[in-house]
Structures are given as C-alpha cells and as structure tokens.
N, C-alpha and C positions, 0 to 999 in steps of 0.2 A: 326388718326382722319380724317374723311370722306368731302364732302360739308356742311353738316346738321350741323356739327359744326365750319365749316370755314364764312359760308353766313354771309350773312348782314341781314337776314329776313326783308326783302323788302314785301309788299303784295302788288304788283301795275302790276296789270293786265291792268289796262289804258294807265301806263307809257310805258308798253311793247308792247302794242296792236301794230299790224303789217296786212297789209294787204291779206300779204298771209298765216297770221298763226292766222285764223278766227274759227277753229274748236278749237285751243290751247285758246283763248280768251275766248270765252265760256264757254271751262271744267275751265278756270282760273277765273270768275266770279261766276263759281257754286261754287268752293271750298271758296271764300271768302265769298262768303254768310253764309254758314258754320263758320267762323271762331268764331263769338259772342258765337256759341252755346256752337262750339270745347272748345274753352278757359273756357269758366266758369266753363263745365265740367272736363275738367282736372284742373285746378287750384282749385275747390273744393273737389275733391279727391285726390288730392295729398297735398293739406293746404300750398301750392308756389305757387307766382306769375311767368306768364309768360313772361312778360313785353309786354303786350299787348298797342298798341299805335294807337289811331284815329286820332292825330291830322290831318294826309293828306299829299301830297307830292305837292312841286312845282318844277316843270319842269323850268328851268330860260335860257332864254338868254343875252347873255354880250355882242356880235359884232353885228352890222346889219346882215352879215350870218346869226348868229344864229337865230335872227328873223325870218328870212326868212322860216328856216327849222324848226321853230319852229310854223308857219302861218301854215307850210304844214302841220304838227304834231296834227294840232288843228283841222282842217279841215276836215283828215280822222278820226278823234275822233267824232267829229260831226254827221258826214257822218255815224258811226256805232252807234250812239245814245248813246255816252258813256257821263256821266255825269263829265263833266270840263266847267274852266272858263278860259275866257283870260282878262289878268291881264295887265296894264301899269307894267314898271317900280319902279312906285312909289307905287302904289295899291302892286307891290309883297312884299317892304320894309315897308309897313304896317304892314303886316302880320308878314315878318320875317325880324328883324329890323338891322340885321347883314349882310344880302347881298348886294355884293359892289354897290356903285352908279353908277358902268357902265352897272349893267342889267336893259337891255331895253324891257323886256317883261316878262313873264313867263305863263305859264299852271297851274292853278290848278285844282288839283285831290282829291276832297273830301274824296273819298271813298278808295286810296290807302293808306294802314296803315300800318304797319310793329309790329312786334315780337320780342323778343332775342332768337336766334334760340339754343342760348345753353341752356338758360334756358328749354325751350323747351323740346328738349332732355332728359336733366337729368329728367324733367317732368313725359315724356312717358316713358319713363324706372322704378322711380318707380311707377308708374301706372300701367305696366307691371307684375312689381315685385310683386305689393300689389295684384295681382286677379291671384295670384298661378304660373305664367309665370316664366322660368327657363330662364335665361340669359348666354350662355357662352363666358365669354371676354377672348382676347387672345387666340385665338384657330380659324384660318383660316380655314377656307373649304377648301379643296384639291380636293373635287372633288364632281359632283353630280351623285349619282350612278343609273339606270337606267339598265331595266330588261325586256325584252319585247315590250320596248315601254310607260313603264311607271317609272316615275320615285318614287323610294320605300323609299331616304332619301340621305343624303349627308355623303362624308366621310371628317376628321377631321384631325388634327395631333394628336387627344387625340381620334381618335375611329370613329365608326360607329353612326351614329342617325338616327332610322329611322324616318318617318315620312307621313301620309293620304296624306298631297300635299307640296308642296317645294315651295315657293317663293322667286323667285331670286332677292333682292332687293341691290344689290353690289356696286351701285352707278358705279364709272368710271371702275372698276374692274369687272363687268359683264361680258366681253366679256372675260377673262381673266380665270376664272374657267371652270376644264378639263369635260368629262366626257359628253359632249354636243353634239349630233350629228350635221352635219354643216348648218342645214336647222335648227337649233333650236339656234344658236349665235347668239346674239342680237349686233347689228352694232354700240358701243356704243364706243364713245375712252374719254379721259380725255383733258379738257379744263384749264388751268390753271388760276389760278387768283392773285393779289398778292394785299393786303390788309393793312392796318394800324388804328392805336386805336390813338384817341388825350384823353385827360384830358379836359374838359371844364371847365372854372373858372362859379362862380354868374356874374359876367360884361358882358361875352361871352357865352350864353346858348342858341345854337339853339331849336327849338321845331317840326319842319314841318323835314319828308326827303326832300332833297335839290337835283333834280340833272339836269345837264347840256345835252344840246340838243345830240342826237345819235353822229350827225354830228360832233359837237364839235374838233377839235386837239389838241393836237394828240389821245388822245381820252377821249370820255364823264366818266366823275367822277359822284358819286353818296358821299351824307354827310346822313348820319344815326345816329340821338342822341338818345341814351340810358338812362333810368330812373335813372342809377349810373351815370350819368355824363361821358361816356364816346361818343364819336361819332366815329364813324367806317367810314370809308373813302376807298373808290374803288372803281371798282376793274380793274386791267388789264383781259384781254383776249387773253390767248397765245397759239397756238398751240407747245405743246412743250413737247407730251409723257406726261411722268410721272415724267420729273421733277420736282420739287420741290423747289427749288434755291430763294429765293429772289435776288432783282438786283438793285444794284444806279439806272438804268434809269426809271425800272420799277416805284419804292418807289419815284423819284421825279418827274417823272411825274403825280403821284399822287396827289403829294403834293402843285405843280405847279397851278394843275386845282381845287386844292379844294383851294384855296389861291386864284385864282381870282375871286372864287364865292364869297368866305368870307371873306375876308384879313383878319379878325381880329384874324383865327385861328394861324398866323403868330406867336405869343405869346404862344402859348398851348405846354405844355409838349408832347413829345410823348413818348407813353407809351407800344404800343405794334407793332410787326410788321407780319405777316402770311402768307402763303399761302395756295390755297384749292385748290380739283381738281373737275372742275362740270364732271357729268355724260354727256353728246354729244350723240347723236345719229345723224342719219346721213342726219336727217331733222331738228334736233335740239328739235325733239317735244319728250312726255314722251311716254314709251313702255310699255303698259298694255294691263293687260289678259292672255285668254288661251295659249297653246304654241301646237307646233303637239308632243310633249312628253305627254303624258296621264300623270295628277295631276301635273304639272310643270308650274307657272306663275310667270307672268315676272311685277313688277312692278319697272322700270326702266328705266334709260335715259331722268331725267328730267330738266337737263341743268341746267338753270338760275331759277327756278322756284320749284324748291325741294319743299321749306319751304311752298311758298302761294299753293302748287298743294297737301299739306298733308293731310289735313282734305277730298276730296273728292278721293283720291287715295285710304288711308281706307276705308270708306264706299264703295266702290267700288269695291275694291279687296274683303274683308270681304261677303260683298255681291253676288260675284263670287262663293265664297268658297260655302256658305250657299246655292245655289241654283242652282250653276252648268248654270247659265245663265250667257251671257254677254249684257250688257246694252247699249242703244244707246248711252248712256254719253261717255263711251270710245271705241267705235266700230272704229270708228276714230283712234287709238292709237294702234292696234293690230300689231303684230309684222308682219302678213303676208302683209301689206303693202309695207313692202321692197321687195317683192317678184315678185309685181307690177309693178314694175320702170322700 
C-alpha cells in the first residue's frame, strides 16, 4: 500500500504555502476548488461517503518561538492574499476547546479541509470499476516497453499490456521501473513517514486539523479527526530509502508533540500504528505531463500533497490525453525542468 493510503488527507494548501513553492500553491488552490465538485461526484456514483470535512485547520503555537514563527507564518500568508485569521490563545480554545492552555496563538485556515484518503481510494477504484475499467491487483510492472521512441504498453509478471499512452503514476517507486531511457527517469526517491491512529472518547472529540508551527521540536505534528472517531496523528519526515520500520523514537515523538497540543489525548487508546512512503522529487513539487518518450506521461512526485493535488492532476492529465496539449496549470511541473538546473 502506496501514500494515497498511508496520508492523512490533509487539504491545506494555506498551511503549506511557502514562499518559494508559489507555482505549487496555485495548482494546490485550483485542485481544492475542485474538491466540492470532485466529492459529490464521486460519492454520488459510487453511493459512499468520502469523509469529506470543512471544518478548517488551526495552525497553533505553545512557546513564545512558536509565536514568533508563527507572526512570520501569518504575514507571508498575508502577503499572498491567502484567506487566515490570527487567533489569541483564548479565541483558538474557543473554537477548539481541547487545546492546551499553553497555546499562545494560532492561525486560522478556513478553507483548509481534509478527506479520508482511504475512503477515497476504495471510492475511485469502484468508480473505476463501475464505467468498465479493468484493475490488476498484484501484478508489478517490470517494465515499460518502448519501440522507436514510443512507448506501446508495459510488461507485467502476468504478461504484456498494451496500451495508446502509459502513465506512470508509481508514486515513490517511479524511478524504479526498468525499461526508461536516462533522460526519461523521473528524479523521484521515497520520503518516509511514520504515523499513528488514537480512539476519541464523546469528552475528548477534536473537530478542526490541529497542527503545530514548521519550526516546532523536534518536529511539527499534525492531529486529523475522522468522522469514525478516529484522529490520525503525524507524521515524521525521514530520509531513509525505502524503509519501512516503525521506531520508539519516531512514534514518541509523535506522541510527545500531539500531547502538548492537546493533553487530553493522554487518555485515548491507541489503536493503530503505519508507515508510508511520499513520492519526492528533487524539488519536492509534482511531475506532470508529456515525457520525450512519445505516449509516456508522468503524473508523479507529489510528496506531501498526493491527496489535496487529485482532483486537478486528473483533469489535467485526462485532459493531456484528450488533446495532446499541455496546459499552463502544469507547464510549471514538466519533467524537463530538471534538465534546467
């Protein structure tokens, strides 16, 4: 199982905004605009909820630092005309009445909402399933085969498939699959993350994502509550291959920084523990579009942002296919940018 089932389905394009990743900001404000549409429609055709969720995210600080970096936070939000509020301490425990009495500030993000990315999934798959789509689980690519200069379909551990155009959507495993010539490998390596599920009681029910300033130590936690009562709490960031491993330090450091946002999860069963690996590129941003392999596109390497970059990656790529054009929305994203460095 990939990121798209490990995430947190976070949609906070606000929370992530970064100064020098202004073009990623953007395409990540067009695909949430999207998302009202995305969801209806798939949760009406498929007759499942997605756990689709408005209420908004706050950004909180607990030490004077964090205020600090959390002023700066608010200011470049500002500065791009991104729709937030800045919040006392007290104004944030309004809202969310479980945050410790030591945060001294926070951000609010209206418009950052979040998803259940697995629900999700099983979603688009049968939606997939239901408009004729053949699915093969268990069955790795080996390789992508390529004839000329164009690529004609992939091979399999169960055979050949051909295929009009290929899209390599492999997540951290992109760069990974043979058969590529070396100007066509997408610079993509795996980011690990290591994750945890609590139980929320009725006494204890967050409602808002909850997450702590970048700067934060040792590092910023995010709290995600789910419409089953569960909250998803993460995540690390490790450069670490393709490990896999949960770690004591990893899981209590998790547990450390989601514990002094909200003591009161101090009490909650835990109920699940995971890891996922994000797709990386080697700017961090997503890799879409054409490739110099004829019929080969790459929609890939979307790091932290898989989940809220879906709905406009679709339309996007879909829209490649249909017209053989590429769009200013992801012209930015093309793979020959690394070519450029």
């Amino acid at each position: 199982r990939g990121a798209s089932w490990a995430a947190a389905g976070m949609l906070g394009p606000i929370a992530e905004a970064h100064i020098d990743e202004l073009d990623l900001l953007k395409l990540s404000n067009q695909s949430l605009a999207r998302y009202p549409e995305w969801v209806d429609e798939l949760e009406t055709e498929t007759e499942m909820s997605i756990g689709y969720r408005a209420e908004g995210t706050l950004i909180i600080g607990i030490e004077p630092d964090d205020a600090y970096q959390l002023r700066h936070a608010y200011d470049l939000q500002q500065d791009l005309g991104l729709n937030v509020e800045w919040l006392s301490g007290q104004e944030a425990r309004e809202i969310e009445g479980a945050l410790s009495p030591y945060v001294t500030a926070a951000i609010r993000c209206e418009t950052d909402h979040q998803v259940d990315n697995r629900l999700m999934t099983q979603a688009l798959q049968r939606a997939y399933q239901g408009r004729g789509g053949v699915l093969h689980q268990n069955s790795p690519v080996e390789r992508i085969v390529i004839e000329n200069g164009t690529a004609t379909g992939i091979q399999t551990q169960d055979g050949f498939q051909g295929a009009d155009v290929c899209i390599l959507a492999a997540g951290c495993w992109s760069g990974q699959i043979s058969g590529l010539p070396d100007t066509s490998i997408p610079p993509v390596r795996p980011v690990k993350g290591q994750m945890l599920a609590l139980q929320m009681r009725e006494d204890i029910m967050i409602k808002n994502v909850i997450r702590t300033v970048k700067a934060r130590y040792p590092m910023p936690v995010y709290l995600v509550p789910r419409t089953d009562g569960r909250l998803i709490v993460g995540a690390t960031t490790e450069e670490m291959g393709f490990d896999t491993d949960l770690t004591v330090g990893g899981i209590y450091e998790l547990l450390h920084g989601a514990c002094e946002a909200v003591p009161d999860i101090y009490e909650l069963p835990l109920i699940e523990t995971w890891t996922g690996l994000r797709p990386g590129s080697s700017d961090n941003a997503p890799i879409l579009g054409k490739t110099p392999v004829e019929n080969l596109i790459y929609a890939t390497g979307h790091y932290r942002n898989g989940i809220l970059l879906t709905p406009i990656t679709a339309y996007e790529i879909s829209k490649l296919i249909l017209t053989g054009e590429t769009s200013e929305t992801i012209a930015p994203f093309h793979l020959d940018r690394f070519s450029k460095e």
